[in-house]
N, C-alpha and C positions, 0 to 999 in steps of 0.2 A: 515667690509671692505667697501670700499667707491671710486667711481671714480669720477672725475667732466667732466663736459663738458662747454665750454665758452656759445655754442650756438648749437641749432639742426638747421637746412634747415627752417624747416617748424613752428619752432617757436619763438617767439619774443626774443629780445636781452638778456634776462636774463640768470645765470647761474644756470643750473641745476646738478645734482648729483643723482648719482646710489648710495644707501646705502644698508646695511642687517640689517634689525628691530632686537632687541632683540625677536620678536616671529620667528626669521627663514624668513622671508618673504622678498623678492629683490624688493626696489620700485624705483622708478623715481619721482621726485619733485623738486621743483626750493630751488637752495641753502639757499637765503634769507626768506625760510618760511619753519612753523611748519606744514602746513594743513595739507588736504586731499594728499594724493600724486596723480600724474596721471596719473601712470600705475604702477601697484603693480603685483608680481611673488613670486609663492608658490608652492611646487614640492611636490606628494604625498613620503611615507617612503619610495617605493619601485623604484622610480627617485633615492631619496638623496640615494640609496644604489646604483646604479650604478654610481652618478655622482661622489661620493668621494668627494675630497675636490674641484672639477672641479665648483661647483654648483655657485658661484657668475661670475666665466667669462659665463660661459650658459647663466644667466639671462641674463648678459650684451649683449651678442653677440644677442640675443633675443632681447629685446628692441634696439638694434642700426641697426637690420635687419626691425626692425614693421618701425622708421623712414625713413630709405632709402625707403622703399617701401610706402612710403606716400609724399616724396619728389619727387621721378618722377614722371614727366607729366604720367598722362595717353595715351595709344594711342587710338584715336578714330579708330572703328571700320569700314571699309567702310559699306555700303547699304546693306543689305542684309546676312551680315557674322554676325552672333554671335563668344561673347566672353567668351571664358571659363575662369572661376574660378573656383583653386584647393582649396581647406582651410585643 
């Protein structure tokens, strides 16, 4: 299975694409190359038994949720307040 993308926010003008490896694994990498990918997704048995055949839109929705959250500005903090991070 395979999606493309023209362009993410946060990265340069080339087009990338969501593929599924023949080992099972969901990466991200720029269309016009074989390399390393830039963000690879791999689900233990007991995911791919509840995801069903749901499992390539999940990566997807997964890697285009990591992007939108790395294209918004940050908000700076005022003086004094700390900022919580959930992960």
């Amino acid at each position: 299975m395979q999606a493309s993308f023209d362009s993410f926010p946060t990265m340069s003008s080339s087009l990338y694409e969501i593929i599924e490896l023949a080992n099972g694994e969901i990466v991200l990498r720029r269309a016009d190359e074989e390399g390393e990918p830039l963000v690879s997704i791999s689900f233990s048995e007991e995911a791919l038994y509840f995801l069903n055949d749901a499992k390539f839109e999940v990566a997807k929705a997964m890697i285009e949720a990591g992007l939108d959250a790395v294209s918004e500005p940050e908000e700076v903090a005022e003086e004094g307040e700390s900022q919580l991070i959930v992960h």
